[in-house]
N, C-alpha and C positions, 0 to 999 in steps of 0.2 A: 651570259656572265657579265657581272659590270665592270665599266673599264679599270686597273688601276695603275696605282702609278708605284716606281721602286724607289725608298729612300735610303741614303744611310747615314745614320746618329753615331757620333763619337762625343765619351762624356769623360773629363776628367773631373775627379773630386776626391776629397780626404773621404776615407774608406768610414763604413758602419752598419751595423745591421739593418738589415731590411732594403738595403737600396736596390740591388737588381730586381726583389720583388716588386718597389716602386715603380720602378721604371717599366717592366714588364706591364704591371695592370695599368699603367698611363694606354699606353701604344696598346690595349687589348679593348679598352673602354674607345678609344680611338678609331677601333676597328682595323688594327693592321695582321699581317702575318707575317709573324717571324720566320725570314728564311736561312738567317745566320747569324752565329752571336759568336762573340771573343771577348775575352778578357784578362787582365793583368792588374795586380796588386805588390808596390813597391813597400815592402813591409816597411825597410826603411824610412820611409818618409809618410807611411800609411798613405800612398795616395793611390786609388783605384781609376783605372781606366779599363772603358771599354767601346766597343765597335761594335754596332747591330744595324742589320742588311735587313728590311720589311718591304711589305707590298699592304698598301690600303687605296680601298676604293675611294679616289678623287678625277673629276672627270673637266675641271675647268680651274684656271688659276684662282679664282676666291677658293674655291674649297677646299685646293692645295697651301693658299695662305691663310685657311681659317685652323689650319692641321701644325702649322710650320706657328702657329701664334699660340694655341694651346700646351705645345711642346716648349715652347721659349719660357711662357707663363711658369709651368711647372717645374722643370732646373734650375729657372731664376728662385722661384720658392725652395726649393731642396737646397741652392747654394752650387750648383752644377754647372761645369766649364762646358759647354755644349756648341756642335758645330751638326747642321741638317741639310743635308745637300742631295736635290732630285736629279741623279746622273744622267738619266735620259734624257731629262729633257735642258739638260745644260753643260755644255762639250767648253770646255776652256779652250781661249785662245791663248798658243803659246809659241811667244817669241824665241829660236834657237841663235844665239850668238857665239859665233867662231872664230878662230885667226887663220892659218896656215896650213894644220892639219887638219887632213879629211875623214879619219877614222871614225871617230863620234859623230859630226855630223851629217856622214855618208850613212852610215849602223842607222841614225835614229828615222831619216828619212824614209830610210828601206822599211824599216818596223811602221813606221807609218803609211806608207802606203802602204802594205799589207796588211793594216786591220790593227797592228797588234798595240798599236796605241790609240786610244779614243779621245782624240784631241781636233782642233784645227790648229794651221800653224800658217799665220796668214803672213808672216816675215821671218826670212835669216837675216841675218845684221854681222857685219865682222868689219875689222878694223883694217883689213886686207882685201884684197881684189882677189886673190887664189883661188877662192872656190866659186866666182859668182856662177862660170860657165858649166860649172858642174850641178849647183844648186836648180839655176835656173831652166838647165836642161831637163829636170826632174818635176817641175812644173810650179817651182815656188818663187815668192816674188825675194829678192837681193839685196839688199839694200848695202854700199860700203859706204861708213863713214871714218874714212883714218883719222889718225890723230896728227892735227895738222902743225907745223913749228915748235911738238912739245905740248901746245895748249891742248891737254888731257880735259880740263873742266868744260870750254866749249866744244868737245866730241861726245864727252857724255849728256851735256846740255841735248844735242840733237841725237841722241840716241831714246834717251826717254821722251821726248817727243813725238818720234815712232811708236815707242811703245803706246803712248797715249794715244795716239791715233789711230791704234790698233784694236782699242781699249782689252789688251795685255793684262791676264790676270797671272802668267806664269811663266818664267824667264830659266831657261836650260843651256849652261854654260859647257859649249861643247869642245872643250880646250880652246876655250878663250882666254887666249893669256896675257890678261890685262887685272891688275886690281880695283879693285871698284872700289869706289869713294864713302865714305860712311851717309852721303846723305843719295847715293844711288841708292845703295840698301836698302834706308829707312822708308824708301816708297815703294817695296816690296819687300814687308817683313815675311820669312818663312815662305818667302817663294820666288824664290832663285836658287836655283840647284847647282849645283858644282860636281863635277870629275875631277877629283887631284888624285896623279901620277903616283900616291906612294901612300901605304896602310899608316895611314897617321893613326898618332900622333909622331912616328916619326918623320925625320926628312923632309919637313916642312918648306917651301918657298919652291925658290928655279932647281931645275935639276936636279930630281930626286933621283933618279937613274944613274947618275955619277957618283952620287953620294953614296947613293948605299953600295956600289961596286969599290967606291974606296973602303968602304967598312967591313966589304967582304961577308956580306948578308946571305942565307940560307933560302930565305923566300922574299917573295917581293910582294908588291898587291898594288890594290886601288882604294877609294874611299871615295862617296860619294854623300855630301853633306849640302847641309843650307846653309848660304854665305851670309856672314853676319860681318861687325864691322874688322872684327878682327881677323886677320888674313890667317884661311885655312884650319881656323878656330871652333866651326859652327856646327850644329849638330847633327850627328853622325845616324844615315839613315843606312845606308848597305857598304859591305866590304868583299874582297875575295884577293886571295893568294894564288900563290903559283910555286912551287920549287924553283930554284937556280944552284948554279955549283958555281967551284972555284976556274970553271971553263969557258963562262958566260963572259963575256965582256960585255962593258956597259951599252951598246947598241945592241946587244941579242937582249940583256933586259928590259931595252928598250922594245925591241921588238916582243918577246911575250906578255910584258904589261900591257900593251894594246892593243891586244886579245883582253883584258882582264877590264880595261877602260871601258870598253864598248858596251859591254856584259852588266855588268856593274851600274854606270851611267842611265842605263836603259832599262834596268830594273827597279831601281829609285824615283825614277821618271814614273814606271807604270804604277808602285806604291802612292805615290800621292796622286794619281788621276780616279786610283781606286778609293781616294778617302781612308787609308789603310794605315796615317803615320797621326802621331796625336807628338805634339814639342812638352815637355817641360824641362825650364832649367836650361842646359845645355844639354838635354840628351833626349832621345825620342823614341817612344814605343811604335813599332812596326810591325802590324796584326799580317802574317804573312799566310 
């Protein structure tokens, strides 16, 4: 049997007849097989997207880029928002940055060594020293950079640094609770992931756990988004709840939201390693 390889296509575009059959006889002309397809049409806005998982026989990188040049060719002709990424043979490195709390980035480590994320993660980075001995003991490299007199912009300066020298295409904010600067962002649009403490859009900023105990909230949750410039604003990939009563004080909230972090955090994470999330606007389709 000849070798092949697995890809998968994500296309956004304003909706019309004929396009999934398009796109089908491309990738069959192609010679691929389809192992999986998804799709979603926002009537509102008529804009169709979708996600297809293939296998076509290519046995050396030209003929992998002779496949990946045919399929550009062709959406670029249709007018198609397209993204083609060969997962096996391309594991993202991804930097997790932390502060204080060890619950996320305790949860994702564990998931990783055990299999259940397909990544590397060739640095932790936190703005604290609390977890190095813990990180490190788990066999991953530390790196703390505080924030030294205040000067926030020279810590971020040597934090992207790292990332470049890591060459970082994917940054996982593990209750890191630091805000990041609009031109941090803009060198990793739609990939930097966030865990906030609270089902936004409520509760927004420090202490969402306080907040919503003064408000006297029914349920609590997490949200798990990509950080854009505006704080806690960005678009919304996974969420989950929990009940609370009028018995709960704000550290038992605290304490079952971080069950709800870990979960949540880590699910969002495996979403985009799966190729699974397509952005538009400020909100995101998420083929589960």
């Amino acid at each position: 049997m000849a070798e092949t390889t697995r890809a998968v296509l994500r296309l956004h575009t304003p909706d019309r007849p004929g396009l999934v059959a398009d796109v089908s006889t491309l990738l069959f002309k192609l010679g691929a097989n389809i192992i999986g397809a998804d799709q979603h049409l926002d009537t509102d806005l008529n804009s169709f997207f979708q996600r297809i998982e293939f296998r076509f026989p290519a046995s050396t990188e030209a003929e992998r880029e002779a496949i990946r040049q045919k399929i550009s060719d062709a959406c670029e002709g249709w007018k198609l928002r397209a993204s083609l990424r060969f997962p096996d043979l391309w594991r993202r490195q991804v930097a997790i940055l932390c502060s204080k709390q060890p619950h996320c980035i305790m949860d994702l480590l564990a998931r990783h060594r055990a299999g259940e994320l397909t990544m590397d993660v060739p640095l932790v980075i936190s703005n604290h020293a609390t977890q190095g001995e813990e990180v490190t003991r788990r066999g991953y490299r530390f790196v703390h950079e505080p924030i030294v007199d205040g000067n926030k912009k020279d810590q971020e300066a040597r934090v992207l640094g790292h990332l470049a020298d890591a060459k970082v295409d994917l940054i996982i904010l593990a209750r890191y609770m630091q805000i990041l600067s609009s031109d941090f962002v803009s060198a990793y649009p739609e990939r930097i992931i966030n865990i906030h403490h609270s089902f936004l859009p409520a509760f927004i900023g420090a202490e969402p756990y306080k907040q919503a105990h003064r408000r006297g909230v029914k349920i609590i949750g997490a949200t798990s988004h990509y950080v854009t410039a505006d704080l806690d604003q960005g678009p919304i990939i996974a969420q989950g709840v929990i009940r609370v009563s009028h018995r709960d004080s704000w550290e038992e909230m605290e304490r079952k939201g971080r069950d709800i972090e870990r979960n949540i955090l880590a699910h969002a994470v495996r979403c985009h390693l799966e190729d699974r999330i397509i952005t538009y606007g400020n909100k995101t389709v998420v083929f589960e």
